[in-house]
N, C-alpha and C positions, 0 to 999 in steps of 0.2 A: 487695148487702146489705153495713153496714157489718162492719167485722171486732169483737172481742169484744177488749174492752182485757186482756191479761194481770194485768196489777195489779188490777181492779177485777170483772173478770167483765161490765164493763159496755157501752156503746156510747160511742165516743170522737172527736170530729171536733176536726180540726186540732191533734191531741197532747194535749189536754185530757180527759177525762171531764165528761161532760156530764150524767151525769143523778147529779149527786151532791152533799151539803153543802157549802158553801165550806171548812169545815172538814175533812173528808175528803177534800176535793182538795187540800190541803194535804200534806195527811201523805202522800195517796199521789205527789203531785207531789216530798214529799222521799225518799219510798220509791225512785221509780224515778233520782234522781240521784243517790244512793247506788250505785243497781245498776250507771248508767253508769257511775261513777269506777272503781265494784271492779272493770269490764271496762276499764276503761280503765289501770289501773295494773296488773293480772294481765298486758293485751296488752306494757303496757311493760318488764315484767318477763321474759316469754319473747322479747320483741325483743334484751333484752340477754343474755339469757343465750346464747341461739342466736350472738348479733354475736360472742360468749367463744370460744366453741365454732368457730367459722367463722375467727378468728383465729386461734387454737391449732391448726386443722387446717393453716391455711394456711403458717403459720411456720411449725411444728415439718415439715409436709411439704417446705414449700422447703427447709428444710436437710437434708433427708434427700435433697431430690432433687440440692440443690448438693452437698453432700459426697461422693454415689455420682460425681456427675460429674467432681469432681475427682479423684477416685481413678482412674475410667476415662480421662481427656486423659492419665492416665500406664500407663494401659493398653492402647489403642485409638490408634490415627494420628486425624488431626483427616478424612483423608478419610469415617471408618467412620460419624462425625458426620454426613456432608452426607448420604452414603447413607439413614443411618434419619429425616434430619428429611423426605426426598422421601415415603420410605412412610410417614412419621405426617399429612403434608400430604395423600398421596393417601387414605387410608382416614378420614381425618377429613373431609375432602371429601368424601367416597361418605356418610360418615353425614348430613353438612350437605345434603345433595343432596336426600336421602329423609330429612327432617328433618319427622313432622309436628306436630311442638307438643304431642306426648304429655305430657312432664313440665311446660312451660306451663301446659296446662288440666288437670293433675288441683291444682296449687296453687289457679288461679283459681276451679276450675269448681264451684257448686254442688252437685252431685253427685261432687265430689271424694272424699268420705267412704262410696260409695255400692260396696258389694264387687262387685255386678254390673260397677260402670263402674270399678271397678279392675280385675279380673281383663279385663274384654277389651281396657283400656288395655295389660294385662301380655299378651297375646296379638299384638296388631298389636305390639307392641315387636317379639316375636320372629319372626315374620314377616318385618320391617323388616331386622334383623339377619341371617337367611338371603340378603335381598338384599344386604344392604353384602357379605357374605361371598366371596358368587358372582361380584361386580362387583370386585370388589379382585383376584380369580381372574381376573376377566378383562383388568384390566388388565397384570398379569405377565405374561398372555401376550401382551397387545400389544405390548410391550417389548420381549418376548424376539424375537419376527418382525421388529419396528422395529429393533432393532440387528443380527441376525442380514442384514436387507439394507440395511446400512450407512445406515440412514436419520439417528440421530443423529451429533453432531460428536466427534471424537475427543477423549477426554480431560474432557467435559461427563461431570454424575452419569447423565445417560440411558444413556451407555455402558458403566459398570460393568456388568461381568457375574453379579455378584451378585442387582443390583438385580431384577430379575425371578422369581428362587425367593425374595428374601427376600419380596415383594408376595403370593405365592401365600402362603406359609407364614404372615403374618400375617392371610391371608382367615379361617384358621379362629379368631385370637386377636378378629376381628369378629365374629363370628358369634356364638361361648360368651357375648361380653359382652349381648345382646338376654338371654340368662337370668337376667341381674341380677333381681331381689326389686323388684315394684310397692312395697315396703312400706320403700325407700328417697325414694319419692317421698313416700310417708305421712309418715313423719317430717319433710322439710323443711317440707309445707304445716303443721303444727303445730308447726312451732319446735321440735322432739323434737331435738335434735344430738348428745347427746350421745353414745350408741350409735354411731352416723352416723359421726360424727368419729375414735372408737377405730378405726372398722374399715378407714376409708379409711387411717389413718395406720397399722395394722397390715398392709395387702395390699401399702402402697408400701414399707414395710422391709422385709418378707418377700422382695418381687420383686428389690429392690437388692440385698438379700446373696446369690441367686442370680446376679443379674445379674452381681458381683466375683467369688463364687467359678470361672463359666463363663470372664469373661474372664481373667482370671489364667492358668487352666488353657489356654487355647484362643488367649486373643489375639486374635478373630474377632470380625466385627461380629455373628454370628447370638449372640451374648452379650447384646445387646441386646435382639433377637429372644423369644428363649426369656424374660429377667426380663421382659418385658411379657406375656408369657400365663401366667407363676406371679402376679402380681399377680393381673392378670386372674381366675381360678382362686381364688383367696383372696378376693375380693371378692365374685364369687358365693356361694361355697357362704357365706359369712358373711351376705350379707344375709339369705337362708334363712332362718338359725340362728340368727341372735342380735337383730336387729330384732321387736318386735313390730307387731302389724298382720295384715291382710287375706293368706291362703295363696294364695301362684301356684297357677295351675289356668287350662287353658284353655275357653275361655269366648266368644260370638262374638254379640252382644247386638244386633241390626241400629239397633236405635233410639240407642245409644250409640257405633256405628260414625259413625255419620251426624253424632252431637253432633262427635264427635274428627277427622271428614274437614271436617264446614264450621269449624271453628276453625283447623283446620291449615292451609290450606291456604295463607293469605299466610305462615302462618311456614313452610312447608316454600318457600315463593318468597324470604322472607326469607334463608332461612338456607341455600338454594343460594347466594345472591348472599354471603354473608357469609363461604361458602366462596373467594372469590376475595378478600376484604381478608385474611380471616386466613392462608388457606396457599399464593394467589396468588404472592405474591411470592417462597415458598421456589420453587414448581415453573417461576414466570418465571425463575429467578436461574440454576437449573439447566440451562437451556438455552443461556446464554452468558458463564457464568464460571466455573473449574475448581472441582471436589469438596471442592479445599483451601478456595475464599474459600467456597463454600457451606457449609462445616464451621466458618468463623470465625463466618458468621453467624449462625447455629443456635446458638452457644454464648451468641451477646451476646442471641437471643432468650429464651435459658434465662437469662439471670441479668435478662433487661427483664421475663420471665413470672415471674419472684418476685412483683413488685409487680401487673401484671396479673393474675392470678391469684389473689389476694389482693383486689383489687378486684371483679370480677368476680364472684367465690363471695359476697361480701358483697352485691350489687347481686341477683342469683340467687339466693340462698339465705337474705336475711335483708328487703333493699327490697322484692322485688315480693311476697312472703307478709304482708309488715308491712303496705304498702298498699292490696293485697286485702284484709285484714281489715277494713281501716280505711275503706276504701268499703263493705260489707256493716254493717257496725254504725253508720255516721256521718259521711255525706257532706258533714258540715260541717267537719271536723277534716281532708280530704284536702288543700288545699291548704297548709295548717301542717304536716302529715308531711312534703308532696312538697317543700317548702321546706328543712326540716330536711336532707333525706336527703342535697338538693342543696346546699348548704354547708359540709357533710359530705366529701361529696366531691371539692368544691373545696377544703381546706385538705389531703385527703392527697395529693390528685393533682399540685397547684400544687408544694407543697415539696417533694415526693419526684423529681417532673420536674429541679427546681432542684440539687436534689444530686448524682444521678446525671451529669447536665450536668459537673458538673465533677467531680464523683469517680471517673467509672464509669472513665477509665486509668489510675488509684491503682488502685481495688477489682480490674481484672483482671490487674495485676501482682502485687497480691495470693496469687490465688488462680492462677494461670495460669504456668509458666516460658516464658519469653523467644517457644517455638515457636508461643504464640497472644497475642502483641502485640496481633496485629492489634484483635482484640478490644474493647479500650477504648475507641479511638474509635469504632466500629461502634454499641457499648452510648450511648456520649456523645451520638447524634446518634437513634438511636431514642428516647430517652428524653423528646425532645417531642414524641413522639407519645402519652404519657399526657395531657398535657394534652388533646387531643382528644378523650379520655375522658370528658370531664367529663358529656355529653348525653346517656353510656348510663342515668340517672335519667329522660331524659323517654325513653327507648325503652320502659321497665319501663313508664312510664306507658301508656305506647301498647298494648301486652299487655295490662296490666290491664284499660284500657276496651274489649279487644277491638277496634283499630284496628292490627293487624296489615298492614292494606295500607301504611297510611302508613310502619310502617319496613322493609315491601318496596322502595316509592319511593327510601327514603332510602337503603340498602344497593346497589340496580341502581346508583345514582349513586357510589358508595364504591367497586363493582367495574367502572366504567367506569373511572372514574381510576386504579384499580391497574393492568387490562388496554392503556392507554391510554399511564401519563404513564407507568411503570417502564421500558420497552423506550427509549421516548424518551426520557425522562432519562437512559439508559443510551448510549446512540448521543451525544447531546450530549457529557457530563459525563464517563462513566465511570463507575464503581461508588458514586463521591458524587452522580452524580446518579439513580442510583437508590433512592438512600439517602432523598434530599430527596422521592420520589416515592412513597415507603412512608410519610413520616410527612403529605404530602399528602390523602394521603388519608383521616386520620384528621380530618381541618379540615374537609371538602370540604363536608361536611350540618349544619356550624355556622348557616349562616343560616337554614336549613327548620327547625331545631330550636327558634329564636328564636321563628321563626313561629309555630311550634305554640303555643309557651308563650304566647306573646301571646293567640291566639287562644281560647286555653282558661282564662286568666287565671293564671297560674303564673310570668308572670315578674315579678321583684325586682330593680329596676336596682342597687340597693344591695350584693345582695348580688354582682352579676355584678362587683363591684372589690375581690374578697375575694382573689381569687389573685394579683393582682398582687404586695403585701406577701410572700406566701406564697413566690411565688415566689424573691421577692427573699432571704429568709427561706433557702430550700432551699439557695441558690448558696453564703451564707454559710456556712450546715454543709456543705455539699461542698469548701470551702477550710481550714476547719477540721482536714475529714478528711486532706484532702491535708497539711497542713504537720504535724499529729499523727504520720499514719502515716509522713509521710516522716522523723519526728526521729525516728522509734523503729526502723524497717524498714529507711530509705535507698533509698525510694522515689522516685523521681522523682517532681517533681509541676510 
C-alpha cells in the first residue's frame, strides 16, 4: 500500500500528490520546500556550530596538553616518555583490538535515539572494557616473565623494569573508562558539543595539574600514570552529571545485541588492524632502538597529534554525523557535502603538512632545551604523513553506507606495510629509514581510495590539484616562521 503524504494526508506517487488541484499542489509543493530549506539550514547551522565547538575542544586542549608537556621534559628524563608512549600503544591497542563500532553505529544507526538500544550499547561498552582491563593485566605480566628470563635486549623499553607494574596499574585506568555515560555518544550524533567540549577540556586540566603537582613532588614516571586515571575519573563521573540524555543502566536487548555485533564486526577487524598503523610503530621502535630515541619520538608524535587530532575529532565528531544526516533526509545533496568536506580537508591538511615541513626544527627549539634536539627533525619528516590523511573523508563514507569491509581491506594493507617496511627500512637506512616507513604507510591505500570514489561517483579531478598551491602555500609560512622566529628568538633556522 502506498504510504500517506505527510503534507497533504493524501496518496503520493513519485513526490508528487496525486489526487489533488494543480493549485494545491502548488502550495503544498512550496510548503514542503520551505520545510526542506528550514532542515537544511537548522542541519547547517548545528554543523557549524559543533565544527566551533570541536575546534575550541581541540585547541584549547592541545595547549593544555603541550604546555603540561613542556613543563614535564623539565620534570621527567625523556626516557620516562618512551616508557608511557609503550603502555598508551599497548592499551590503546587492547581497546582497537575488541573495538566493535559501538560509538559508530549509535551516530549512524536508526535506532540511535532508541533508550533500549542505548542502554545495552552503554552495557557491551562495559563489558568490553573489563576485557581491555584484564588483557593490559595480562600483558604486564607477560613482560615481567619476558624480562625476568632475559628474553628482551638490554637497554630496549621492553626492559625497563617499571614497564610491567606500570601496564598492570593502568589495566584498571581501562577498565573505569568502559563507565563513561552512553549520553556522550547522544550528544555527538546531534551536534549537542557544547556540554561535551567543557567537560572534556575540564577532566584534561584537572588530570595535568595532578599530573605536575605528582611529578614535581616525585620525579617519577607513575606521575604520568596516576594524572591519566584523575582525568579519567573526572570524565566519568561528569558525563553522569552534567550531559543530558538516556540514564546508564544495564540492560542486555538480544535483538540490539545482534544489530551492534553485525555492524561491528569489520570495524572491530578494522580497527584491530588500525591498531598496528597507529601504535605499531611506537611498540616496533621499542624493540630496537634505546628508551632515549623512543622518548624523542613520542614527543615529535605529541606535537604531529595537535593537528592529527584536531583533524580527526572533526572528521569523527562533526563529517560522519553531518553525512549521516544528510543521507537520511536527502540522497541527492550527499555527493555536494562528501565533496565539500573533502576540500576541506585538503586545504588544512596540504598547508599545515607544508609548514611543519619546515618549521617543525624552529617550533622544537622553541619549545624544547637543547636535550630534545632531536625532535625537529623527527616532527619535519612525520609531518607528510598528514597529507595521507586526506582519504580518511572516504573512510567516514565507507561507515556511513555501512561498507566497513572495504576499510578492513584497506587498514590489513596499511598494517602490512608498517609490520613489513618499519623493521626493514630500519636494517636498510637506520632510524630515517624507518621514519620513511611510517609516513609510507599512510600513501599505501591512496589508489583503492581513488577507486572507490570512482566507483561511487565521488571523485572531482578538479579538486584533487587543490593541495598542491596549498602546499606550496604552507612551506612559505613555515619559512616565514622560521626567519620571524629566528629575528626575535636567534633561533636557528
Amino acid at each position: 500500500m502506498r504510504p500517506l503524504c505527510p503534507a497533504t494526508q493524501g496518496f503520493c506517487q513519485g513526490g508528487a500528490c496525486s489526487k489533488l488541484p494543480a493549485g494545491r499542489k502548488q502550495r503544498v509543493s512550496g510548503q514542503t520546500t520551505v520545510a526542506v530549506a528550514g532542515r537544511r539550514q537548522l542541519l547547517g547551522r548545528r554543523v557549524l556550530g559543533a565544527g566551533i565547538c570541536v575546534v575550541i575542544q581541540q585547541v584549547v586542549g592541545s595547549a593544555i596538553r603541550l604546555g603540561g608537556n613542556l613543563l614535564l621534559t623539565r620534570l621527567l628524563p625523556p626516557e620516562a616518555f618512551g616508557v608511557i608512549a609503550i603502555v598508551y600503544a599497548v592499551s590503546t591497542g587492547l581497546a582497537l583490538l575488541s573495538d566493535l563500532g559501538i560509538n559508530q553505529n549509535v551516530l549512524v544507526s536508526r535506532r540511535g535515539d532508541d533508550p533500549v538500544f542505548l542502554q545495552t550499547a552503554w552495557t557491551m561498552q562495559v563489558v568490553r572494557s573489563l576485557c581491555i582491563g584484564l588483557a593490559c593485566a595480562t600483558c604486564g605480566a607477560a613482560v615481567y616473565a619476558s624480562t625476568w628470563l632475559g628474553l628482551f635486549e638490554p637497554g630496549t623499553v621492553y626492559s625497563d623494569a617499571r614497564l610491567p607494574f606500570i601496564l598492570c596499574a593502568f589495566a584498571l585506568t581501562t577498565f573505569a573508562a568502559g563507565f563513561e555515560s552512553i549520553k556522550i555518544r547522544q550528544a555527538q550524533r546531534q551536534l549537542h558539543l557544547v556540554r561535551l567540549t567543557l567537560l572534556e577540556l575540564g577532566s584534561q586540566a584537572v588530570g595535568l595539574i595532578g599530573t605536575i603537582v605528582l611529578a614535581y613532588s616525585f620525579r617519577s614516571v607513575w606521575a604520568l600514570v596516576a594524572g591519566a586515571a584523575i582525568s579519567g575519573l573526572v570524565k566519568i563521573v561528569g558525563s553522569h552529571v552534567l550531559l543530558p540524555g538516556v540514564k546508564a543502566r544495564f540492560r542486555w536487548d538480544r535483538e540490539c545485541v545482534r544489530n551492534l555485533i553485525q555492524f561491528g564486526r569489520w570495524i572491530m577487524a578494522s580497527s584491530a588492524l588500525w591498531f598496528f598503523i597507529q601504535s605499531g610503530d611506537k611498540l616496533l621502535l621499542g624493540g630496537i632502538v634505546d628508551a632515549r630515541t623512543v622518548g624523542y619520538y613520542a614527543i615529535a608524535t605529541i606535537l604531529l597529534g595537535v593537528v592529527q587530532t584536531l583533524f580527526l575529532a572533526l572528521v569523527s565528531s562533526v563529517m560522519l554525523p553531518s553525512l549521516s544526516q544528510v543521507s537520511r533526509e536527502d540522497q541527492q545533496r550527499l555527493r555536494r557535502a562528501f565533496l565539500r568536506f573533502q576540500l576541506q580537508s585538503d586545504l588544512f591538511l596540504f598547508s599545515t603538512a607544508g609548514f611543519l615541513f619546515v618549521a617543525g626544527p624552529s617550533i622544537a627549539g622553541l619549545l624544547y632545551n637543547q636535550h630534545y634536539a632531536s625532535v625537529g627533525s623527527i616532527l619535519s619528516a612525520l609531518s607528510f604523513g598528514l597529507i595521507g590523511l586526506r582519504y580518511m573523508v572516504v573512510e567516514q563514507y565507507c561507515i556511513m553506507q555501512s561498507q566497513a569491509r572495504v576499510l578492513a581491506g584497506w587498514n590489513a594493507l596499511r598494517a602490512a606495510t608498517m609490520v613489513l617496511a618499519l623493521p626493514t627500512g630500519y636494517a636498510l637506512f637506520g632510524f630515517n629509514g624507518a621514519l620513511g616507513a611510517v609516513i609510507l604507510t599512510q600513501f599505501i591505500t591512496w589508489p583503492l581510495a581513488i577507486r572507490f570514489k570512482i566507483r561511487h561517483g565521488l571523485q572531482d579531478y578538479r579538486s584533487e590539484l587543490v593541495g598542491i598551491p596549498m602546499l606550496v602555500l604552507g612551506c612559505a609560512l613555515g619559512q616565514a616562521y622560521n626567519w620571524f622566529f629566528g629575528l626575535i628568538f636567534g633561533i636557528p633556522h
